[in-house]
N, C-alpha and C positions, 0 to 999 in steps of 0.2 A: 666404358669397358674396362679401365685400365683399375678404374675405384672396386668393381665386380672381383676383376680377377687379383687385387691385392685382399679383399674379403676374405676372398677363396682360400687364398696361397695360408694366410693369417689362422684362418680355421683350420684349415690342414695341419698347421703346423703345432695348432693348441693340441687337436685329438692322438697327434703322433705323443706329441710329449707326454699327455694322459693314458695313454696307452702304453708308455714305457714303465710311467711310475706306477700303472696299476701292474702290472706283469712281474718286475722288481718288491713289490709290495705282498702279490698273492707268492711268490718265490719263497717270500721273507715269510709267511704266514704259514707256510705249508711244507716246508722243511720239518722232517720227520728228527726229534728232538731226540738226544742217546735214552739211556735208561739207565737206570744206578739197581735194577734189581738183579738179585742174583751175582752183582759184582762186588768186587773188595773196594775200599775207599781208605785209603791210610791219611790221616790225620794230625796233624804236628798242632801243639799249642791246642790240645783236643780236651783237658781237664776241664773247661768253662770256657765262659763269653762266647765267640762265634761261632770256635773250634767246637764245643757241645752243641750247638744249635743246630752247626752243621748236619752232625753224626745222625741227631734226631731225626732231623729231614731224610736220607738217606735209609734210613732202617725202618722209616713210614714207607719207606719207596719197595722194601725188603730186600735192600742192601746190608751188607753186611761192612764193621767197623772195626779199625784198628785205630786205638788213643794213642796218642804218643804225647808224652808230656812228662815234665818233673814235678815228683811226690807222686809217691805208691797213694798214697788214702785220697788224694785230689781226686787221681784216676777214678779209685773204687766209687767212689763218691758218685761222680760222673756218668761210671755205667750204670750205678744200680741205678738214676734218675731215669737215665731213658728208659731203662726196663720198666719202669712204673710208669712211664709216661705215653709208652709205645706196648706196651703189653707182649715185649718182643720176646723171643730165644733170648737166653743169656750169654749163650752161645755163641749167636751173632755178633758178640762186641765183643774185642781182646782189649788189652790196658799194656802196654809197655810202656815204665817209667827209663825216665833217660833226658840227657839235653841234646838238641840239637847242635850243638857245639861240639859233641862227643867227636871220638876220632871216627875215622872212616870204616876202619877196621868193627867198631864197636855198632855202627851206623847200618853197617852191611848187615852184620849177625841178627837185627833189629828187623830189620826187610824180609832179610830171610823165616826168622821164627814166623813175622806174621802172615806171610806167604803158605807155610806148611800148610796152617788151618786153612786160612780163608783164600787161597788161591792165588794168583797173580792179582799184584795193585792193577785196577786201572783206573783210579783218580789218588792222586795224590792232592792233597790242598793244607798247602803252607800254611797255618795263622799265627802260627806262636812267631811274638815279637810285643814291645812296650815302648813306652815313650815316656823321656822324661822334658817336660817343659819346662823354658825359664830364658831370657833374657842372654844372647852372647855370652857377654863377658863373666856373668854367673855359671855357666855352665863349665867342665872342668873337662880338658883334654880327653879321661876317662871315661868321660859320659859320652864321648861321642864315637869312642873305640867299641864301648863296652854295646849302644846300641849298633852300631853297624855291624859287630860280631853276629850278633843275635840275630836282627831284622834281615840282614841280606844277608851275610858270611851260614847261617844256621841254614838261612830258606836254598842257598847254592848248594850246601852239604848232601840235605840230603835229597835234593832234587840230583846232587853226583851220583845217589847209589840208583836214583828209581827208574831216572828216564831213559840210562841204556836198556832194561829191559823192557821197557815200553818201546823202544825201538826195534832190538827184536821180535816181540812178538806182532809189530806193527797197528798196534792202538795203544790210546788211552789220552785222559785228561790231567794237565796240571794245573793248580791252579794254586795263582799267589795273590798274596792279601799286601796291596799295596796302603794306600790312603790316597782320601784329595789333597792332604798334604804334601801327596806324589807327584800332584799336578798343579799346585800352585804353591810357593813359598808364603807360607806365614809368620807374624811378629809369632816369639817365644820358640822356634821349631828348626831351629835351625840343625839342629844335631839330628831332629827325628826326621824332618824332609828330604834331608840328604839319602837317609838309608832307602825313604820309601819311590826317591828319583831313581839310586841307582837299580830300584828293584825292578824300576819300569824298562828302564836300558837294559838290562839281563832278562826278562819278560821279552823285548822284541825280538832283540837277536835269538834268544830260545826258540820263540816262533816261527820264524824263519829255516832255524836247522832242522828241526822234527815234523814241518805242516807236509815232505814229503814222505813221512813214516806214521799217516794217519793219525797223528798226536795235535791235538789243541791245545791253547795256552790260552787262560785267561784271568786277567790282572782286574781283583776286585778295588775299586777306590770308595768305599764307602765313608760317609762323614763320621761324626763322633757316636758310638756306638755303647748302648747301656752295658757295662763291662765292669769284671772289677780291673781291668784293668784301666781303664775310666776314672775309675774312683781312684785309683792310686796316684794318676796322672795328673789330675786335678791339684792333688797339694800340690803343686809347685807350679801350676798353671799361671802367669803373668794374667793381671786384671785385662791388659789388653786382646790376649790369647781367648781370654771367658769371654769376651765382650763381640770378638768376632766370630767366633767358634757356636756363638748364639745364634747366630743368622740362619746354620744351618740345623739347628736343632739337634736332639739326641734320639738316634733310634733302639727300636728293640734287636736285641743280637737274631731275633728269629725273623724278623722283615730283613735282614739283612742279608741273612744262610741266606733264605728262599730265593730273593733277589742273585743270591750269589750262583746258587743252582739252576738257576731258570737257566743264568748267561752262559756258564757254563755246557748247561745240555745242549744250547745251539752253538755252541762252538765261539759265542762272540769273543772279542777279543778284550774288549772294555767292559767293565762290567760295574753301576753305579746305583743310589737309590735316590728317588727323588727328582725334582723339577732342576734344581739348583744343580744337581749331579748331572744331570745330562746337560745345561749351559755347558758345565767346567768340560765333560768329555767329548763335546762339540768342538770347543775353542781349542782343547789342547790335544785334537788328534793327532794333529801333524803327521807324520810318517809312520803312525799305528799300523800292523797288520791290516789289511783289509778281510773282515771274515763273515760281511753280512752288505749286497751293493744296496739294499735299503738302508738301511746306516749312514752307507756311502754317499748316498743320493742327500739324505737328511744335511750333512756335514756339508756336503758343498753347497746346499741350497743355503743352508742358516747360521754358518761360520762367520759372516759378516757380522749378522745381526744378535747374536750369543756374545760375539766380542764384545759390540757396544754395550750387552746387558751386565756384560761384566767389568765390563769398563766404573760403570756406576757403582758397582761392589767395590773393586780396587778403592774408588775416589772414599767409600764410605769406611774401608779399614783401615786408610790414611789419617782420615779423620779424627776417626778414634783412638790411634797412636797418638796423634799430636796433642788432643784436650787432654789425654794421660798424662803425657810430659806436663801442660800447661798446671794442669793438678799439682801434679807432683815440683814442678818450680815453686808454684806459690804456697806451698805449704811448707816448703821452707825458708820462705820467706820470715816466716811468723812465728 
């Protein structure tokens, strides 16, 4: 009797469970996703790479785009692509040159102009930012000032002027362009990981203050990404940098937007590309917003087993530091 009713209890308790993860699952599934039509999208680091790939996506959606980026002719450049590419209004896309770095003042009047036409932002998305790779002690106090300015100090600026009105009006999305170099430190990166950690720490706590003024946040960590900012990165990229930055491949800036936008429209909080990307956003949820309980479910169920799998990545980019060094002693040896 006792074997019957432990059966019982056992069964009961599988269909509970399956019954929770399907509920949690069809929640996940049928969440009614925002929409970028008809709304403004302002765009930082908007002249090429993500930043253009982005806009495209958006104005496929029949959203409208504001570029924000340094050099007038990048910009032009820029829109007239998508107009050829999307057959859209011209109209639909404005161009303001400028750095994010600009003063507040200067930053404001920037929001403001692109507000006039295209209405009130309600996605704002960060990308403009660079990295310079190389070795510690190669790298120069400047280099570490000059990307933290840019990567976080630029993405905080004008996230200063956008998200109070976002909180007035009680919506909208922001969304910042972190890296996986946000979430795990690699060899050569030590200047550019810094920027893209503390982006992540400014990303929660953001999340936190605005999830009660209808505003989402969410922090894209995409891998290395076909860019010219890529290409510029690369010259100075340490052999050991190239060698583990291989593991994860290079994607197209447009699998990246789309990925970027999907996470975005449900409001997730992490947002990644790839097998290897969800590992890393598995392992280093830690104390991330919770903005999806299938997610949530995912993480607790496989955070265990994500860690061991990256455990064996860890052991494999030790590796290939160490036969660097090994290299590089015996070669001068000789």
């Amino acid at each position: 009797m006792k074997i019957v009713f432990d059966l019982i209890t056992t069964e009961f308790v599988i269909w509970v469970i399956a019954a929770i993860v399907l509920a949690i699952w069809t929640a996940y599934y049928l969440r009614k996703p925002l929409s970028f039509h008809d709304k403004h999208v302002f765009v930082t680091g908007g002249s090429g790479g993500i930043g253009k790939a982005i806009a495209t996506e958006v104005i496929k959606e029949g959203g409208r785009v504001s570029l924000f980026a340094r050099g007038q002719y990048g910009l032009e450049d820029a829109k007239n692509e998508i107009v050829l590419k999307t057959n859209c209004n011209p109209n639909s896309i404005q161009i303001f040159p400028g750095d994010v770095n600009d003063s507040l003042g200067t930053l404001t009047k920037i929001i403001d102009d692109s507000e006039k036409n295209h209405g009130p932002i309600f996605m704002l998305v960060n990308t403009a930012g660079y990295a310079v790779a190389g070795r510690f002690e190669d790298l120069s106090v400047d280099n570490f000032k000059a990307m933290m300015s840019v990567n976080f100090m630029g993405t905080v600026s004008v996230s200063k002027v956008v998200v109070p009105r976002m909180k007035n009006r009680g919506e909208g999305v922001v969304v910042l362009f972190g890296s996986q170099a946000g979430l795990t430190g690699i060899f050569g990166y030590t200047a550019y990981a810094a920027t893209k950690f503390a982006l992540r720490g400014f990303a929660e706590a953001l999340s936190m203050e605005v999830k009660p003024y209808n505003i989402s946040v969410t922090l894209a960590c995409p891998p290395d990404t076909d860019t010219p900012g890529l290409i510029m990165e690369n010259k100075t990229k340490p052999k050991e940098t190239c060698l583990i930055s291989d593991s994860s491949g290079v994607l197209p800036a447009q699998d990246v937007a789309k990925q970027t936008l999907e996470d975005a429209k449900m409001k997730r909080f992490l947002s990644t590309n790839g097998f290897e990307g969800k590992i890393l956003t598995t392992v280093c949820c830690g104390m991330a917003p919770i903005t999806s309980y299938f997610e949530l479910a995912i993480q607790v169920l496989f955070a265990g087993i994500c860690r061991a799998v990256s455990a064996f990545y860890l052991i494999r980019f030790d590796n290939i530091v160490k036969a660097e060094k090994n290299k590089s002693e015996q070669s001068k040896r000789k």
